[in-house]
MDTraj code that builds the backbone (N, CA, C; nanometers):
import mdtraj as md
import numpy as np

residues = "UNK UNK UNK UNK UNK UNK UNK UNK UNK UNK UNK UNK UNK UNK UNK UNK UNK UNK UNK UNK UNK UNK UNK UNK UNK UNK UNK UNK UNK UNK UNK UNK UNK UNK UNK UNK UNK UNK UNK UNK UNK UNK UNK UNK UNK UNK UNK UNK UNK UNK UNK UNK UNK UNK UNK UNK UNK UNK UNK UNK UNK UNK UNK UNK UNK UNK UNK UNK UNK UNK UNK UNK UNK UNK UNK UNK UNK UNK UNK UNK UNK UNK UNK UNK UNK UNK UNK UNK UNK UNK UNK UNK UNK UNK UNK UNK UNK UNK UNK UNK UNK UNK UNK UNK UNK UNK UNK".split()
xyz = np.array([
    [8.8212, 8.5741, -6.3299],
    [8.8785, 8.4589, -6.3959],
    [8.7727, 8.3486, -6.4010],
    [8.7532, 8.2764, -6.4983],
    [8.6428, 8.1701, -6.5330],
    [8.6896, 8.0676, -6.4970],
    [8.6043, 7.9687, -6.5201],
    [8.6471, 7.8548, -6.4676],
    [8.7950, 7.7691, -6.5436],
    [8.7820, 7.7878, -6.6632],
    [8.8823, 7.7407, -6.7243],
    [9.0014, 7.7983, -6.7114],
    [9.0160, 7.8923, -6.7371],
    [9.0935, 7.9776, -6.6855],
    [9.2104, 7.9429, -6.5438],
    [9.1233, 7.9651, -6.5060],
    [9.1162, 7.8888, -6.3451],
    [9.2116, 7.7580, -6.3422],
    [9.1193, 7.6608, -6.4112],
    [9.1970, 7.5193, -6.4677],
    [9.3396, 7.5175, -6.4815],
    [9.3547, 7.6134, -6.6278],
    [9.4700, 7.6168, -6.6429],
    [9.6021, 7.7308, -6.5908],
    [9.5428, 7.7660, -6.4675],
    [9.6326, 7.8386, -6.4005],
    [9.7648, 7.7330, -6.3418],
    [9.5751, 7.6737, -6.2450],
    [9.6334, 7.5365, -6.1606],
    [9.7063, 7.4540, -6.2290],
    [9.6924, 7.4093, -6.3738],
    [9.7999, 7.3013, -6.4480],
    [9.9356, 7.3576, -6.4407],
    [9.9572, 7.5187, -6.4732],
    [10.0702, 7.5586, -6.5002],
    [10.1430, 7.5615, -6.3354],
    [10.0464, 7.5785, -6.2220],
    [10.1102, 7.5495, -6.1056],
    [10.1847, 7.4377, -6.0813],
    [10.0796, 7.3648, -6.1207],
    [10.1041, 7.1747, -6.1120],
    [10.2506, 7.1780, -6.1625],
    [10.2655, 7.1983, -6.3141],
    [10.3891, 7.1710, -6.3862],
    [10.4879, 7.1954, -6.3134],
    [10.4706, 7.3314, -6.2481],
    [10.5482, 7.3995, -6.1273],
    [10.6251, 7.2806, -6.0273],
    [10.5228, 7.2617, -5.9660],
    [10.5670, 7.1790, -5.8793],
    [10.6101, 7.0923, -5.9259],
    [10.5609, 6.9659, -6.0211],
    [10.6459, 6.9301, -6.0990],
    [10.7828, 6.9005, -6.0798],
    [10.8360, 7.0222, -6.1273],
    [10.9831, 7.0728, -6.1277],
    [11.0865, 7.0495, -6.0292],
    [10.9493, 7.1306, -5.9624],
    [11.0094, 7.1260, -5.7464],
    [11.0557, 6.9411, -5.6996],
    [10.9112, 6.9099, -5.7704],
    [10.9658, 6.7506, -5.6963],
    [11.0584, 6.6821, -5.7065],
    [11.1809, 6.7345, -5.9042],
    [11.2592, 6.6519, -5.9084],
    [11.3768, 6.6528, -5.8622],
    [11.3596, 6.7701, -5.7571],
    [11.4923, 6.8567, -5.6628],
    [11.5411, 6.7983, -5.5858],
    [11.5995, 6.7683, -5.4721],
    [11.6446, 6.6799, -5.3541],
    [11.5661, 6.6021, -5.3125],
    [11.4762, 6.7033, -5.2425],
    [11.3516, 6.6523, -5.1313],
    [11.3161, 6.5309, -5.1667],
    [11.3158, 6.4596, -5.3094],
    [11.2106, 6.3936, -5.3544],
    [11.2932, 6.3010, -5.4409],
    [11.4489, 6.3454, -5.4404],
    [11.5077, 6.2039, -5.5320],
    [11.5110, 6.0653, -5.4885],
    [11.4926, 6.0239, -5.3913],
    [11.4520, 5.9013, -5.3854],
    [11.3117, 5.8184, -5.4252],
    [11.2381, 5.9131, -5.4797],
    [11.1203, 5.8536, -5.5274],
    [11.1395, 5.8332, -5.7024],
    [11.0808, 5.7325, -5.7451],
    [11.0734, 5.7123, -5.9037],
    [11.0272, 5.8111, -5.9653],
    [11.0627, 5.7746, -6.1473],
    [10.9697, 5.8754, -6.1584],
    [10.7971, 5.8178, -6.1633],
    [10.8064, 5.7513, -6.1539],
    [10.6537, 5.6832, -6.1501],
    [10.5979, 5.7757, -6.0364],
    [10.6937, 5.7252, -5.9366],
    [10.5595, 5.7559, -5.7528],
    [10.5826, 5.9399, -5.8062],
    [10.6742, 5.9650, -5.8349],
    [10.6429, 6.1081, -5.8971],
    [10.5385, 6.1596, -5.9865],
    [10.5667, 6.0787, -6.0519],
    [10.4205, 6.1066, -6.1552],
    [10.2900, 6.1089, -6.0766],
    [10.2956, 5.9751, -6.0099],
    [10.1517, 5.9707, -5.9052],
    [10.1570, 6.1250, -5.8268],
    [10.2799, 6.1387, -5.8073],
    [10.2169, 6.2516, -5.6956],
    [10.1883, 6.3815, -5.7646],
    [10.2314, 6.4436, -5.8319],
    [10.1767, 6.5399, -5.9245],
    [10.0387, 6.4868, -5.9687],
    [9.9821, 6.3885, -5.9881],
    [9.8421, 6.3646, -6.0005],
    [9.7553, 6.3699, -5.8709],
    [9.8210, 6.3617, -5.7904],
    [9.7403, 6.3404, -5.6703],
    [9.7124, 6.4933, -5.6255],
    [9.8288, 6.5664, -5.6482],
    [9.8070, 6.7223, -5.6271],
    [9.7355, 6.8008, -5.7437],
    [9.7175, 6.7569, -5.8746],
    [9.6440, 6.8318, -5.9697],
    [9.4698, 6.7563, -5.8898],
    [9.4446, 6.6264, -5.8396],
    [9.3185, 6.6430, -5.7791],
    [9.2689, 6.6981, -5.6930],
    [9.3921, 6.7621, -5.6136],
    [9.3404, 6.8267, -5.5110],
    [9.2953, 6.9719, -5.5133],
    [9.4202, 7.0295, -5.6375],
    [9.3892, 7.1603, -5.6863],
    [9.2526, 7.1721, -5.7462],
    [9.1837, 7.0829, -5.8055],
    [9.1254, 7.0575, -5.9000],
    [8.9490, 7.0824, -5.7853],
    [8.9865, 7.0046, -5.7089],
    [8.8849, 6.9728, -5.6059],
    [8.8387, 7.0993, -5.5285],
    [8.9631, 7.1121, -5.4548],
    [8.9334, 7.2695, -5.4298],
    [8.9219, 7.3924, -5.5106],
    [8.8855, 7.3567, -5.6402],
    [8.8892, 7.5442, -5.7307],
    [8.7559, 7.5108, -5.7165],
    [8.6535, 7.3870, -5.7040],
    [8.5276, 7.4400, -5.7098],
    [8.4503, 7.4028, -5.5464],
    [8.5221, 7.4141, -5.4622],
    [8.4227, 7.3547, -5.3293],
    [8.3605, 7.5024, -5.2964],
    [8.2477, 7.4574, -5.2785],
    [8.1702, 7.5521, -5.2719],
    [8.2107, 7.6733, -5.0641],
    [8.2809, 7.6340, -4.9888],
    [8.3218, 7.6663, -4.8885],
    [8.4713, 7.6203, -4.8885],
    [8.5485, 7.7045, -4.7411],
    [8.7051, 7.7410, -4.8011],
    [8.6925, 7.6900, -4.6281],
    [8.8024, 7.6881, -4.5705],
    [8.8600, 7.6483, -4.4455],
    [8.8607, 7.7975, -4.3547],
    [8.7804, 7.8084, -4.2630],
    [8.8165, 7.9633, -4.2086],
    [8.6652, 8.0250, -4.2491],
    [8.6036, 7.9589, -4.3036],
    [8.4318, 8.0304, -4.3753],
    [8.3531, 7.9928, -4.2466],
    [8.2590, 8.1098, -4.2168],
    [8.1784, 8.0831, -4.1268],
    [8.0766, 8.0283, -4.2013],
    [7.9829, 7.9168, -4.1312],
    [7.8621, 7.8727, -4.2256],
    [7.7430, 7.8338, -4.0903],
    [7.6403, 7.8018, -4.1598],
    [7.5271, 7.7085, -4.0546],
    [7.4640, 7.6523, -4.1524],
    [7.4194, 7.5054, -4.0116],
    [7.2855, 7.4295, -4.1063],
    [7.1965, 7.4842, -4.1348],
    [7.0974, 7.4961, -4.2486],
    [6.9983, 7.5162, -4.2829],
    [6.8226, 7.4857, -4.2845],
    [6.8838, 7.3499, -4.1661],
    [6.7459, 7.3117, -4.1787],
    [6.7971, 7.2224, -4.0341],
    [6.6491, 7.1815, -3.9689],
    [6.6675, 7.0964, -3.8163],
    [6.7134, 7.1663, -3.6934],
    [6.7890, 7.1025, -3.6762],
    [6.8832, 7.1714, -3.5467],
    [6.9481, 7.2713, -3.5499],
    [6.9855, 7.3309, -3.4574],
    [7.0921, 7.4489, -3.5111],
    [7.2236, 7.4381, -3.5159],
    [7.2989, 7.4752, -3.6002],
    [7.4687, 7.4468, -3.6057],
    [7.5208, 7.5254, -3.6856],
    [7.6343, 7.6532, -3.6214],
    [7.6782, 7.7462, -3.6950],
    [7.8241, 7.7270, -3.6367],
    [7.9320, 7.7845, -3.6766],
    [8.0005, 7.7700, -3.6794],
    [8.1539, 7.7926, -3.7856],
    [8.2490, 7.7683, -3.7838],
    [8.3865, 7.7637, -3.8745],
    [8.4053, 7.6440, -3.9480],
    [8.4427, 7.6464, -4.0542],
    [8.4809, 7.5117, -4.1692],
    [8.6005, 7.5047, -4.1282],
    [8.6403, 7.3798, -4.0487],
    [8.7582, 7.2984, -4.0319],
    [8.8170, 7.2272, -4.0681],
    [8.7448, 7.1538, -4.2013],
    [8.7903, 7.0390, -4.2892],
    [8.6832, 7.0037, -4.3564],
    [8.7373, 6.9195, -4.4593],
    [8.6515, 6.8608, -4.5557],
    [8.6310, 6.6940, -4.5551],
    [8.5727, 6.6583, -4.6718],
    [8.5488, 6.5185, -4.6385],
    [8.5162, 6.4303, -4.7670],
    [8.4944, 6.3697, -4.8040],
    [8.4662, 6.2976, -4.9274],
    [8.4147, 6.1677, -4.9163],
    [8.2848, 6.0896, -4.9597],
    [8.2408, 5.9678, -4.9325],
    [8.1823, 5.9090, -5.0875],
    [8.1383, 5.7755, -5.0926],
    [8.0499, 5.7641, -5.2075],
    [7.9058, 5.8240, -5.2115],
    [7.8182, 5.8213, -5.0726],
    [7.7267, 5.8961, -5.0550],
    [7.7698, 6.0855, -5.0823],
    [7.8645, 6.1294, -5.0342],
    [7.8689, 6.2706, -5.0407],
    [7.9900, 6.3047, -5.0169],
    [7.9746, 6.3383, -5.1865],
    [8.0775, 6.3573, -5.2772],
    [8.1813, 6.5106, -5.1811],
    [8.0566, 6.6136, -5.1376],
    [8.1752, 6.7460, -5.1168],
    [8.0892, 6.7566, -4.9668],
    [8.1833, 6.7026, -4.8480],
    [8.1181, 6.7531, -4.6766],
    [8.2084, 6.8844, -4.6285],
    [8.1716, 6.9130, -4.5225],
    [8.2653, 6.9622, -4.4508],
    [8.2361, 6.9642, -4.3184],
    [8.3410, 6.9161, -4.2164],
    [8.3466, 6.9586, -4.0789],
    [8.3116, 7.0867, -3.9842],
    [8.2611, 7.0948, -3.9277],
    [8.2550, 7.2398, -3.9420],
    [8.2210, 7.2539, -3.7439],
    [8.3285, 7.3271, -3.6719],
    [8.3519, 7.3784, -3.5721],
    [8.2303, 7.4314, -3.4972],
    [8.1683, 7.4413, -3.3924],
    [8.0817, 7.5054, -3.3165],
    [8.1070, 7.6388, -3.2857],
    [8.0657, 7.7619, -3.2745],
    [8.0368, 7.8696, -3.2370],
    [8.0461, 7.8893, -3.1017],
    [7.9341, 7.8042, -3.0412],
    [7.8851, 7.8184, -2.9496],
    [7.9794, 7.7226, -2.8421],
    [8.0261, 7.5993, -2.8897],
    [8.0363, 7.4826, -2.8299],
    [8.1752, 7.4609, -2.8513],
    [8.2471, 7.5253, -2.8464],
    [8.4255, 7.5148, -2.8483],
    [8.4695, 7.3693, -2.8556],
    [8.5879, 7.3838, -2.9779],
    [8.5923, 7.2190, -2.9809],
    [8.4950, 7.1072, -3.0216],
    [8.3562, 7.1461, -3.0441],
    [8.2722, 7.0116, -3.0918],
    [8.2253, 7.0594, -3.2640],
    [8.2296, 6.9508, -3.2937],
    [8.2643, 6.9099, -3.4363],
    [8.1591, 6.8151, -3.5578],
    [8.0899, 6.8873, -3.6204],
    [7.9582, 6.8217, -3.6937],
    [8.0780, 6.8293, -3.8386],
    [7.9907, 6.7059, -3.9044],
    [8.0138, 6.7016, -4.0556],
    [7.8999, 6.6950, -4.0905],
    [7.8819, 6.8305, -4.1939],
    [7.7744, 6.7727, -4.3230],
    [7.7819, 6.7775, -4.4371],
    [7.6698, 6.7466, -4.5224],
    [7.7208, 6.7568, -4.7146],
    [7.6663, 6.9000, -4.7314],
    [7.7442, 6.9455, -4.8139],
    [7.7159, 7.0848, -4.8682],
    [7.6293, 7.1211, -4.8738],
    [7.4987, 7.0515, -4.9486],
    [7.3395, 7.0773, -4.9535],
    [7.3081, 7.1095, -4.7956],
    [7.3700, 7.1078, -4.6792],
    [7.2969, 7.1132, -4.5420],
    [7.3669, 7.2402, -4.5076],
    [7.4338, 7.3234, -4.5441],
    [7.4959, 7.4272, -4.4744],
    [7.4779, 7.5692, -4.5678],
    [7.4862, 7.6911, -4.5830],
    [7.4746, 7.8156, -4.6278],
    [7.5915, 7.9309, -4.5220],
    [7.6261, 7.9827, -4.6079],
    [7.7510, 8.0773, -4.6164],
    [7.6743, 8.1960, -4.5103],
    [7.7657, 8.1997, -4.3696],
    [7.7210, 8.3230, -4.3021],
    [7.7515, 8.4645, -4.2934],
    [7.7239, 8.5492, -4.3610],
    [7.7999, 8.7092, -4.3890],
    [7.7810, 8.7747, -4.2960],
])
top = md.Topology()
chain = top.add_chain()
for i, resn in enumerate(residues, 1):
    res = top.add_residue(resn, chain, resSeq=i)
    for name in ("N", "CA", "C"):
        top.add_atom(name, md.element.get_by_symbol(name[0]), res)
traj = md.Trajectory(xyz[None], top)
């Protein structure tokens, strides 16, 4: 599946949900803050169809020090745009963030 493709899977999900939101769970919200929130979830879908690492991916730094480890989360700044958290191997519980350019996929 291509990227567009892709795109419009996620829209037809979105619409999906959509649907879902105007069910119980969610009648006390407008339809405005509704609207917001279906936007807020098409960015997220959107965000994640292209991050280059998934939650559960083993990775390491590539350069300096050493740091390998599990992707635990992500991150977003004006400096750097796509990070991720990423779990120790070695060091249970301790916790580096870097930007994507600093890490490579471990097979």
């Amino acid at each position: 599946m291509n990227d567009k493709q892709q795109l419009a899977a996620m829209g037809e999900h979105t619409r999906e949900m959509g649907n879902c939101v105007e069910d119980d769970a969610f009648r006390h919200l407008s339809r405005e803050q509704m609207s917001d929130m279906i936007l807020m979830l098409q960015n997220i879908c959107q965000k994640s169809a292209f991050a280059r690492f998934r939650i559960g991916d083993r990775v390491r730094k590539t350069k300096g020090s050493r740091w390998q480890g599990k992707v635990v989360g992500t991150y977003s700044t004006s400096l750097t745009p796509e990070g991720y958290a990423v779990e120790s191997e070695t060091e249970i519980g301790s916790v580096q963030i870097y930007p994507v350019s600093a890490l490579e996929l471990v097979k």
